[in-house]
C-alpha positions in Angstrom: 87.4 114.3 63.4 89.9 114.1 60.5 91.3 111.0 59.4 95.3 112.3 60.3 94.0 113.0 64.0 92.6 109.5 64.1 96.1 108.2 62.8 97.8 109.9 65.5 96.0 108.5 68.3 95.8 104.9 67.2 99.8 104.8 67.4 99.4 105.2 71.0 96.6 102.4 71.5 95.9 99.0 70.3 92.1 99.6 70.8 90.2 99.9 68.0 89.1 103.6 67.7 88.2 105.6 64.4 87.6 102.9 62.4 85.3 104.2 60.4 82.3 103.5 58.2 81.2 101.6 55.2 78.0 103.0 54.1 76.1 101.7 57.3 78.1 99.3 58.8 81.7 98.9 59.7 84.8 98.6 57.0 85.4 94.8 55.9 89.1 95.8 56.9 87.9 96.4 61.2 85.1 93.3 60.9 88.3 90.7 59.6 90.6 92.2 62.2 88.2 92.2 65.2 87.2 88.3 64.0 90.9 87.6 63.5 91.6 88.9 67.3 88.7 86.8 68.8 90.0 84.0 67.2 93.8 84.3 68.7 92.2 84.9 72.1 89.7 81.6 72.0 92.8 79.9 70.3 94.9 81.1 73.6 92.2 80.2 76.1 92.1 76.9 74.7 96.3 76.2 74.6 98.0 73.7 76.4 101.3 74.6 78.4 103.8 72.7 76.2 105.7 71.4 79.5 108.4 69.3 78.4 109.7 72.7 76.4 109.4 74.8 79.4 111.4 72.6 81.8 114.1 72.7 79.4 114.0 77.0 79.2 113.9 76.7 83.1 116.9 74.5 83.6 119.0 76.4 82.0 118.1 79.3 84.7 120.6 77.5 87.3 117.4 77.1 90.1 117.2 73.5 89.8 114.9 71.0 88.0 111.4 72.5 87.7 108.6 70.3 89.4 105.0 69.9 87.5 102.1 70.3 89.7 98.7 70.0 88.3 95.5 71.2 89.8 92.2 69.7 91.0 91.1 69.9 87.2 91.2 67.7 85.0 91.0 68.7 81.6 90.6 72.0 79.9 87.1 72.1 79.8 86.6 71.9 83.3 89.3 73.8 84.4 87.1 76.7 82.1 84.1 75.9 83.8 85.5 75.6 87.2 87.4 77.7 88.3 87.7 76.5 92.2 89.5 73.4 91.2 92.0 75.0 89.0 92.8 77.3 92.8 93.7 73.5 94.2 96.2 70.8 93.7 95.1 67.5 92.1 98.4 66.2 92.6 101.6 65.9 94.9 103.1 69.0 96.3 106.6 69.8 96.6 108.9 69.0 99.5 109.9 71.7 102.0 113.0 73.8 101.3 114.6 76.6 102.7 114.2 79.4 100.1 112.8 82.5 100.3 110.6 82.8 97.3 109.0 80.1 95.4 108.8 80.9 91.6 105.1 79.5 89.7 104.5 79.5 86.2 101.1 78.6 85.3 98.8 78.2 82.4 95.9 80.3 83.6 93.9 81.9 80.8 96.6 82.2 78.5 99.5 78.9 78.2 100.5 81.7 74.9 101.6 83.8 77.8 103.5 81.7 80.0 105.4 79.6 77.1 106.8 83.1 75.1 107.3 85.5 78.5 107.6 83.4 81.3 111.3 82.4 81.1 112.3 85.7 79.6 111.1 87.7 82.5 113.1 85.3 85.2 115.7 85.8 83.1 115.6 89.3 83.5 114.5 89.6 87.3 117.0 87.2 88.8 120.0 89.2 88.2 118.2 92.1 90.0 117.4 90.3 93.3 119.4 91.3 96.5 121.6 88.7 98.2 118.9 87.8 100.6 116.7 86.7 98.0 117.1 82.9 97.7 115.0 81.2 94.9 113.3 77.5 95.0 113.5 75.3 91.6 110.7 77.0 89.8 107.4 74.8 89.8 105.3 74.5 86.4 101.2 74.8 87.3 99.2 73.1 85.2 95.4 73.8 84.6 95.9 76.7 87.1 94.3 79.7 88.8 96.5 82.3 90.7 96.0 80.8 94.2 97.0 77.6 93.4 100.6 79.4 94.1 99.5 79.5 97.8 99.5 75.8 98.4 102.9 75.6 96.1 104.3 78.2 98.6 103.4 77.0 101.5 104.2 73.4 101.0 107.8 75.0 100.0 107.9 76.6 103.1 108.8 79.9 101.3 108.4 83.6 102.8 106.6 84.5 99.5 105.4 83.0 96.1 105.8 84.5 92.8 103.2 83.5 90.3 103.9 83.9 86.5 100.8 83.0 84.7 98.8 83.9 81.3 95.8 86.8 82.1 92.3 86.3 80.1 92.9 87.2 76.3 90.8 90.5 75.2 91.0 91.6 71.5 94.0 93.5 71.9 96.1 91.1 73.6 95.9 87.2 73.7 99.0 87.0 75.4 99.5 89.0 78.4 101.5 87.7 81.7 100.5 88.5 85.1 102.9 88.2 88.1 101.3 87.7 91.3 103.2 88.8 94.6 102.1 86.8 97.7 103.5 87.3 101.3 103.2 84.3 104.0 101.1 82.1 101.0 98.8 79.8 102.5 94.8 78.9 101.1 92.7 81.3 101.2 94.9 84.2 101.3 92.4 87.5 99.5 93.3 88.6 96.4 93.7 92.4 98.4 96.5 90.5 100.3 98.7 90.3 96.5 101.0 92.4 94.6 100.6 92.1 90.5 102.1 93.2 88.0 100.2 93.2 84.7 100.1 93.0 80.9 103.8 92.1 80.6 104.0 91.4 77.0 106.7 92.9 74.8 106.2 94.9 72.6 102.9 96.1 73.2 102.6 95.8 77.0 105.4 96.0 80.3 108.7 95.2 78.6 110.8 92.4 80.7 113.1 95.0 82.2 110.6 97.2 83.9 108.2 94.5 85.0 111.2 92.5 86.5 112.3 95.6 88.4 109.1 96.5 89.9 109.1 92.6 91.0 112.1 93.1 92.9 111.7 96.1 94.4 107.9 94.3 95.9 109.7 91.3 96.6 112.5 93.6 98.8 109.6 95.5 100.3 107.2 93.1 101.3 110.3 91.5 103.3 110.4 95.2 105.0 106.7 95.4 105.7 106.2 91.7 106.2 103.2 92.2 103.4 102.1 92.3 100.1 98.7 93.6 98.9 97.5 97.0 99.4 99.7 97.5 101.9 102.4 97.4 99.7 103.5 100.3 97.0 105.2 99.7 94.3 109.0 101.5 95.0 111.1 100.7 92.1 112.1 104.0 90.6 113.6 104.2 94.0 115.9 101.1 92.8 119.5 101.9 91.6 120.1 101.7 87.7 123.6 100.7 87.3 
């Protein structure tokens, strides 16, 4: 295969194909890139969520203070090794409210994630939520695996939880956002029974515009259906553009 076909389809993928050869083994050039992109992903795996900064970016969202809950782990290194305890609270929930949808931003696998696209995509989804949508005062998860959100949720009393949080590194991405859709959140709710929405990272993954539209048009069906999960399709080409 020549070298301009290669060209052309590497500027439509971030994976590492037709690198080619040095003698035997692989170019110096492909060996420093793939050990520079292991090394951002372990750097991102290893993060902490710098909270203080992300309370400020969330206050200036109009929701309300943002509430820090941490989970059953303590540290890092556990929270790596086990996972169950990052899926519980180690710490006070919130109160109950009366909002619809609770809003979680959590560390996960990636805190890179969270702190660069967390804010931005709320930014861009709020605007696009119907009038029945109301929204809690987002609440920063610390140490945290998706279902962590489903305690959050239901201690809010919301109809759904929303969980922003960072997706394991790979090679080609170290900081990718995952937003979790959750109807009736509770413990123990299955992973079949969510909605996400993947690899939001501009400019080499979902740009904040089209994730936060496919958000709302799951948050506005999973009110219809009373679901989320595989029950649920994604509907938001059928949204209006204007």
């Amino acid at each position: 295969m020549s070298d301009d076909l290669w060209g052309r389809l590497r500027r439509h993928t971030p994976a590492r194909i037709g690198i080619g050869r040095a003698g035997t083994g692989t170019p110096t050039a492909a060996v420093l890139s793939a050990t520079a992109a292991h090394a951002a992903a372990r750097d991102a795996v290893h993060a902490q969520l710098d909270v203080p900064t992300l309370r400020r970016e969330l206050d200036g969202l109009g929701l309300g203070p943002a509430l820090v809950v941490p989970s059953a782990a303590p540290d890092r290194s556990t929270y790596l090794t086990r996972p169950d305890l990052g899926r519980a609270p180690g710490g006070p929930l919130p109160d109950p409210g009366d909002a619809e949808v609770a809003v979680v931003l959590a560390d996960g696998l990636s805190a890179v994630a969270t702190q660069t696209h967390g804010v931005p995509l709320l930014q861009a989804l709020l605007p696009l939520l119907d009038s029945p949508t109301t929204v809690a005062a987002p609440v920063i998860a610390t140490q945290a695996r998706v279902a962590l959100g489903d305690h959050i949720g239901q201690a809010l009393g919301a109809r759904m939880v929303l969980v922003l949080i960072g997706e394991r590194p790979g090679l080609s991405a170290s900081d990718s956002l995952g937003a979790y859709l959750t109807w009736r959140p509770q413990p123990g709710v299955l992973d079949s029974a969510r909605n996400c929405v993947s690899n939001i990272r501009p400019p080499h993954g979902l740009d904040y515009g089209t994730a936060a539209r496919t958000i709302a048009a799951l948050i506005v069906g999973a009110r219809q259906l009373g679901a989320t999960g595989v029950r649920l399709k994604d509907v938001s080409d059928q949204l209006p553009t204007g």
